[in-house]
C-alpha positions in Angstrom: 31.1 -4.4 -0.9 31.3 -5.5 -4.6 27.8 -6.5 -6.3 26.6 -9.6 -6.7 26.5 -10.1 -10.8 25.5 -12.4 -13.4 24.0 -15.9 -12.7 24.4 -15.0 -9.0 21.4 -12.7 -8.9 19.2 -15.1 -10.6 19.9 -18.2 -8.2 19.5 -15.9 -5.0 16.8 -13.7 -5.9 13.4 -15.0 -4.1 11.1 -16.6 -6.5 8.4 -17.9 -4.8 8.0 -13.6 -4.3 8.2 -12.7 -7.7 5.9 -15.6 -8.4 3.0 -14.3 -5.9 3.3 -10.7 -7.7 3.1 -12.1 -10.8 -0.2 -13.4 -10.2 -1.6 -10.4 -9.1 -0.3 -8.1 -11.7 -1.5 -10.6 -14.0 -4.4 -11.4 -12.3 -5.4 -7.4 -12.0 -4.7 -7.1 -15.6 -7.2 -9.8 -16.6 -10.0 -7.8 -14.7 -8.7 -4.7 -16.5 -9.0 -6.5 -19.9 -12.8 -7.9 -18.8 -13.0 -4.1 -18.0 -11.2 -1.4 -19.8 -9.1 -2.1 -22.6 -7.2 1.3 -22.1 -6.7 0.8 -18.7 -5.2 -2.4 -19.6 -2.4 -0.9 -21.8 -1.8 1.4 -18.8 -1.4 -0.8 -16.4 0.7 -3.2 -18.3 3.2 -1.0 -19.2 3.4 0.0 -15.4 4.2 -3.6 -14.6 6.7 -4.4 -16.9 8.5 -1.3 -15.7 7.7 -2.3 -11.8 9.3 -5.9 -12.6 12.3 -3.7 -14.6 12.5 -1.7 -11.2 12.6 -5.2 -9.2 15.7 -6.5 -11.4 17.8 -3.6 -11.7 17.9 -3.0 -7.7 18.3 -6.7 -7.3 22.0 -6.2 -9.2 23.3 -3.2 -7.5 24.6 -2.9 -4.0 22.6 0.2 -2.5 23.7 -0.7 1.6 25.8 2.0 1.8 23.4 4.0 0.4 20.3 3.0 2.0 21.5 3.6 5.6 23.3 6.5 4.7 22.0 9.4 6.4 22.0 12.2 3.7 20.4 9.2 1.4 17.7 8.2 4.1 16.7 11.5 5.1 17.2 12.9 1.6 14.5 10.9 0.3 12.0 11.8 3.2 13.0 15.1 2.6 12.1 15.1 -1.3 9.2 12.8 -0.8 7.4 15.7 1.7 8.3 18.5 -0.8 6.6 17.0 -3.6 3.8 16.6 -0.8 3.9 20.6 -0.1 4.0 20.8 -3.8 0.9 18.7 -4.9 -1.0 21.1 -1.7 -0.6 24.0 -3.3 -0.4 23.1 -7.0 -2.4 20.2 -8.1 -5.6 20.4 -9.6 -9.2 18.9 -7.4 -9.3 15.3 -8.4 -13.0 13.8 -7.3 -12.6 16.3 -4.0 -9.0 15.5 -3.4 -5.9 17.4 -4.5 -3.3 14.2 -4.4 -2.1 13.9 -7.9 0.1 15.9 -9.6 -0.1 16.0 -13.2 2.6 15.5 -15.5 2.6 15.2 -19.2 -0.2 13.0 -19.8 0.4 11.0 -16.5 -0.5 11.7 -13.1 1.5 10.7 -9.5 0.2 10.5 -6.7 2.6 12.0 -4.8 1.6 10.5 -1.2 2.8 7.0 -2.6 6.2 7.8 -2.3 6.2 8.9 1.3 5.5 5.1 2.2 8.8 3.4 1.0 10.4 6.6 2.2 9.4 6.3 5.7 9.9 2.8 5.9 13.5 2.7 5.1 13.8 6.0 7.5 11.8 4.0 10.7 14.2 1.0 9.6 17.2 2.8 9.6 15.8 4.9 13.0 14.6 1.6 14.8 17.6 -0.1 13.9 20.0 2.0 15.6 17.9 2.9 19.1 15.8 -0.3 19.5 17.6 -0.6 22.9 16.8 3.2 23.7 13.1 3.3 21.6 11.3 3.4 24.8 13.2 6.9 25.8 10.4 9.6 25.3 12.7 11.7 23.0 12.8 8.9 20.7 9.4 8.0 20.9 8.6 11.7 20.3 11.1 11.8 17.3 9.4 8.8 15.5 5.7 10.2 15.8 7.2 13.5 14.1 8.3 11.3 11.3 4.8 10.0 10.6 3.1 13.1 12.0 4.7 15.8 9.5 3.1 13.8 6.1 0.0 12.6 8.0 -0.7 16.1 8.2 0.5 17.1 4.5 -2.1 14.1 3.4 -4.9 14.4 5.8 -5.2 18.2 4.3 -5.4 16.7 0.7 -7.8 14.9 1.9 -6.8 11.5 1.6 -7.9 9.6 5.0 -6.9 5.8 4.1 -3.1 6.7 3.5 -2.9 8.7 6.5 -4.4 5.5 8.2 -1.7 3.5 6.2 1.0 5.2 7.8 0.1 5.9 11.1 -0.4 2.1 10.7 3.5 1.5 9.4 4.4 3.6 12.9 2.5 1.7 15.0 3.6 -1.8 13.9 7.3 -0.8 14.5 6.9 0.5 17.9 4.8 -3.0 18.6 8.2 -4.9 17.8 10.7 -2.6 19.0 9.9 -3.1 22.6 8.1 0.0 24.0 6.2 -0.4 27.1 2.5 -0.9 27.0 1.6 2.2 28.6 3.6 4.2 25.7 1.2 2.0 22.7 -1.6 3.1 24.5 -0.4 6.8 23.9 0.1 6.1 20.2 -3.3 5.0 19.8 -4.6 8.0 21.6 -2.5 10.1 19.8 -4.6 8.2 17.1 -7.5 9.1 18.0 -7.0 13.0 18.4 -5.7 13.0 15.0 -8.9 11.7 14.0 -11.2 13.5 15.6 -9.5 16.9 14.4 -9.2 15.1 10.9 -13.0 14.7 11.2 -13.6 18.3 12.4 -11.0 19.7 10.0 -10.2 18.5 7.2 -12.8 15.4 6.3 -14.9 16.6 3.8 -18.8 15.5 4.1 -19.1 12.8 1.3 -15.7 11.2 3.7 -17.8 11.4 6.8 -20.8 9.6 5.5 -18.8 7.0 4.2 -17.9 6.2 7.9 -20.5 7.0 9.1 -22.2 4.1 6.3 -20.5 1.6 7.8 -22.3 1.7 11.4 -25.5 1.6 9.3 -24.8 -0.6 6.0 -28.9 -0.3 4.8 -28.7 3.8 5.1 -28.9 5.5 1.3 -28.6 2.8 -0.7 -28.8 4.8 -3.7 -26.3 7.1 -2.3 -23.0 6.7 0.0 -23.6 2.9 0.4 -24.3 2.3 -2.8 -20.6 1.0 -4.0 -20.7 -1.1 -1.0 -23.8 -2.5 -1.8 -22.9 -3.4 -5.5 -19.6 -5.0 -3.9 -21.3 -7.4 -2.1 -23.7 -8.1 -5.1 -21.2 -9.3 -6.9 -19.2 -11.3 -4.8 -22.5 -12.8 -3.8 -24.1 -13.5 -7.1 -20.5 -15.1 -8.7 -20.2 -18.4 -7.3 -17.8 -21.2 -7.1 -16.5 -20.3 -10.5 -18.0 -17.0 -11.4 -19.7 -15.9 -14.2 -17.0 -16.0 -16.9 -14.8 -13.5 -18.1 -16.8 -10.8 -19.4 -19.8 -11.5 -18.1 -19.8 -10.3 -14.8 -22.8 -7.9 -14.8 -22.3 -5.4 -11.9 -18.6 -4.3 -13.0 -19.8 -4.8 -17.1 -23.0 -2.8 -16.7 -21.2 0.0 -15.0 -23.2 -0.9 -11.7 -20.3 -1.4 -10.0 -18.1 1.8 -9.6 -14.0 2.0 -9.5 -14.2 -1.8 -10.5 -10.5 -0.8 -11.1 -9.1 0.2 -8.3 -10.8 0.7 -4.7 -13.7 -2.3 -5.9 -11.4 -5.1 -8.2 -11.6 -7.4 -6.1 -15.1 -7.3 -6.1 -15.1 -7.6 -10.0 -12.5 -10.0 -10.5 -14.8 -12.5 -8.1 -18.0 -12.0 -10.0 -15.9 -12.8 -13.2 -13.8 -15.8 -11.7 -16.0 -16.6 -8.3 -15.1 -18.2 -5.0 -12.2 -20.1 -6.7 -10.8 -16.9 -7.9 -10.6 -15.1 -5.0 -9.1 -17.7 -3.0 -6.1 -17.9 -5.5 -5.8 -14.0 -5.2 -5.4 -14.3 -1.2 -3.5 -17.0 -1.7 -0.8 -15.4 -3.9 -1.3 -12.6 -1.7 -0.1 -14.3 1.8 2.4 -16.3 -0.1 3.8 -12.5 -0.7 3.7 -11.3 2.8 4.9 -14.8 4.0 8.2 -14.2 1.8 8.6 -10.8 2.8 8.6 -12.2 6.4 11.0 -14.7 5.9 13.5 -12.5 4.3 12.9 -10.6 7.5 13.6 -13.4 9.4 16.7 -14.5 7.5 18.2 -10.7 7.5 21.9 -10.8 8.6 21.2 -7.2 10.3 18.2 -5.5 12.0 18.0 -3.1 9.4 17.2 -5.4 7.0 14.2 -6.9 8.9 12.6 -3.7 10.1 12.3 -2.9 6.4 10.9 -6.2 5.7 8.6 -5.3 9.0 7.5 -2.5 7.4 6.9 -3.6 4.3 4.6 -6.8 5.7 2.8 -4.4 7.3 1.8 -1.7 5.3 0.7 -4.4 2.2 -1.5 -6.2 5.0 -3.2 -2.6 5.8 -3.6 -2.3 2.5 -4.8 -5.8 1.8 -7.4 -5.3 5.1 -9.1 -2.3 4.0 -9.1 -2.8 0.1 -11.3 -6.0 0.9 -12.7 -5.3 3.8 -14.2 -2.4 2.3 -15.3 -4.8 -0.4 -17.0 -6.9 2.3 -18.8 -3.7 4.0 -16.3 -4.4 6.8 -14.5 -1.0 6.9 -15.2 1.8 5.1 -14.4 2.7 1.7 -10.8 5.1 2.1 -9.4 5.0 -1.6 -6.4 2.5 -0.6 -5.2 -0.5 -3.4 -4.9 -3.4 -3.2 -1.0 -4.2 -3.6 -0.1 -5.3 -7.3 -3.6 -6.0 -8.0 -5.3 -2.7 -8.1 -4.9 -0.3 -11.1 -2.2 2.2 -10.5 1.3 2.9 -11.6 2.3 5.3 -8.3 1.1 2.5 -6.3 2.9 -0.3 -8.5 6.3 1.6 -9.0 6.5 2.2 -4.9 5.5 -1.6 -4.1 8.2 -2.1 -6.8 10.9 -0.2 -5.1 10.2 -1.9 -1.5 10.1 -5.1 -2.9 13.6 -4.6 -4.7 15.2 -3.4 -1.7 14.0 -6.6 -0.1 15.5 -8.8 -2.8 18.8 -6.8 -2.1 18.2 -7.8 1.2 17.8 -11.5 0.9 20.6 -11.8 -1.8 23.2 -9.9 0.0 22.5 -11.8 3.3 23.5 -15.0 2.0 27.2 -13.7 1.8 
């Protein structure tokens, strides 16, 4: 198929989608420059080459690589060595070992695994949605999320474990299993879990849960970030306080004000109004993806914009929920708006593919 060139790309391409992530990558930038001028630079030159990433796979033609099988399983394949190889190489990173260094940047490895099991479950759900509910299918597709659940889980990293057993689960709810074979899954679920939690959770993980059930429990201690979350989304207002002048993420009260907490700090700075625009911009985002779903010429391309949908509302759930004491505090980003260049680069990637997907359909 040639490749859709020029003035083309520009008139097909969904704005309204580059619009919403815009507004978060600016948005997380301006709480980075309230924050941590260094951060800042980071971060901004990890957008600009995300957008770059967005473009350049909007003007090339990758369908017949994308559901190619050496591509497809070539890129699961190198996504779970680079897994193996942050096990056994990478350095303890506050009680984890999920980044590998390189130069003076680090990747965290486990990012890539997402886009790279999405486009496998697409391609895989794709082709036997008539058939999914045969066990040797359903089998096969566990194995695909089981095999880096269990290269993660051992890092430890618990919220993007959760993450993909999440992307799993939400295909198998639209492919059409039975009932009965759902309630498996989330059985399956909850063995992992409770050998995760006998395992491989270390102690500071477990009280973290376990600080959920009882929010008022060390306050000083494991609750504590949660705590100062609430603080100041509580104290910012309809407006907030003013940029700069949010005391809880200024005075170093609030911790990872960054990354796991920003939304938290970007409220306190901008208030009530603020963090309306944020979910706003942020359903317009998953609303797009979900129309380009919808407006796919082949199954393919939905069950990647499925994917997608659903692993940036998983993410979106537990990044504020944990702000709001709601769930527990797992390390997961918020899409486009939390600090991160693995997480912004992969996000990137997905959301290129899905611009492929809604320029190529329209031909």
């Amino acid at each position: 198929m040639p490749n859709v060139l020029g003035g083309q790309v520009w008139r097909k391409m969904d704005w309204p989608l580059l619009l919403a992530i815009a507004f978060l990558a600016f948005a997380g930038l301006l709480s980075l420059a309230s924050a941590n001028k260094a951060l800042f630079w980071q971060q901004s030159v990890w957008v600009f080459a995300g957008l770059a990433v967005i473009f350049a796979l909007a003007r090339v033609d990758l369908r017949p690589f994308l559901t190619a099988r050496w591509f497809y399983l070539g890129f699961f394949g190198i996504a779970i060595f680079l897994l193996v190889v942050t096990y056994f190489l990478a350095p303890p990173i506050r009680g984890a070992r999920s980044w590998l260094a390189a130069g003076g940047l680090k990747i965290q490895t486990s990012e890539l695994v997402k886009p790279a099991l999405i486009v496998l479950y697409a391609v895989f759900f794709s082709r036997r949605h008539v058939q999914i509910a045969r066990v040797r299918n359903l089998l096969v597709s566990f194995l695909y999320f089981a095999v880096p659940a269990f290269l993660i889980i051992a890092q430890p990293d618990l919220g993007t474990t959760m993450i993909l057993f999440g992307i799993w689960f939400s295909f198998l709810l639209v492919s059409g299993v039975r009932w009965r074979h759902l309630l498996v899954a989330l059985l399956i679920f909850a063995l992992i879990a409770a050998a995760a939690w006998i395992y491989f959770l270390k102690d500071y993980q477990k009280e973290r849960i376990l600080g959920l059930f009882f929010p008022e429990r060390d306050p000083l201690g494991i609750n504590y970030n949660v705590i100062q979350s609430k603080i100041a989304i509580g104290s910012a207002g309809f407006f907030g306080k003013g940029f700069g002048q949010g005391t809880q993420a200024q005075l170093g009260f609030l911790p990872e004000a960054q990354t796991d907490f920003i939304f938290a700090a970007f409220v306190e700075e901008w208030g009530l109004f603020g963090g309306i625009l944020i979910i706003g911009a942020f359903l317009l985002l998953i609303a797009r993806v979900v129309g380009v779903g919808f407006e796919s010429a082949n199954n393919f391309g939905a069950f990647v914009c499925l994917g997608t949908a659903a692993m940036f509302v998983l993410h979106f759930l537990f990044n504020i929920g944990s702000n709001l004491g709601f769930f527990p505090v797992v390390g997961v980003p918020f899409p486009f708006f939390s600090y991160g260049g693995s997480s912004f680069l992969t996000n990137a990637l997905l959301i290129g593919i899905i611009q492929q997907i809604k320029i190529r359909s329209s031909f």
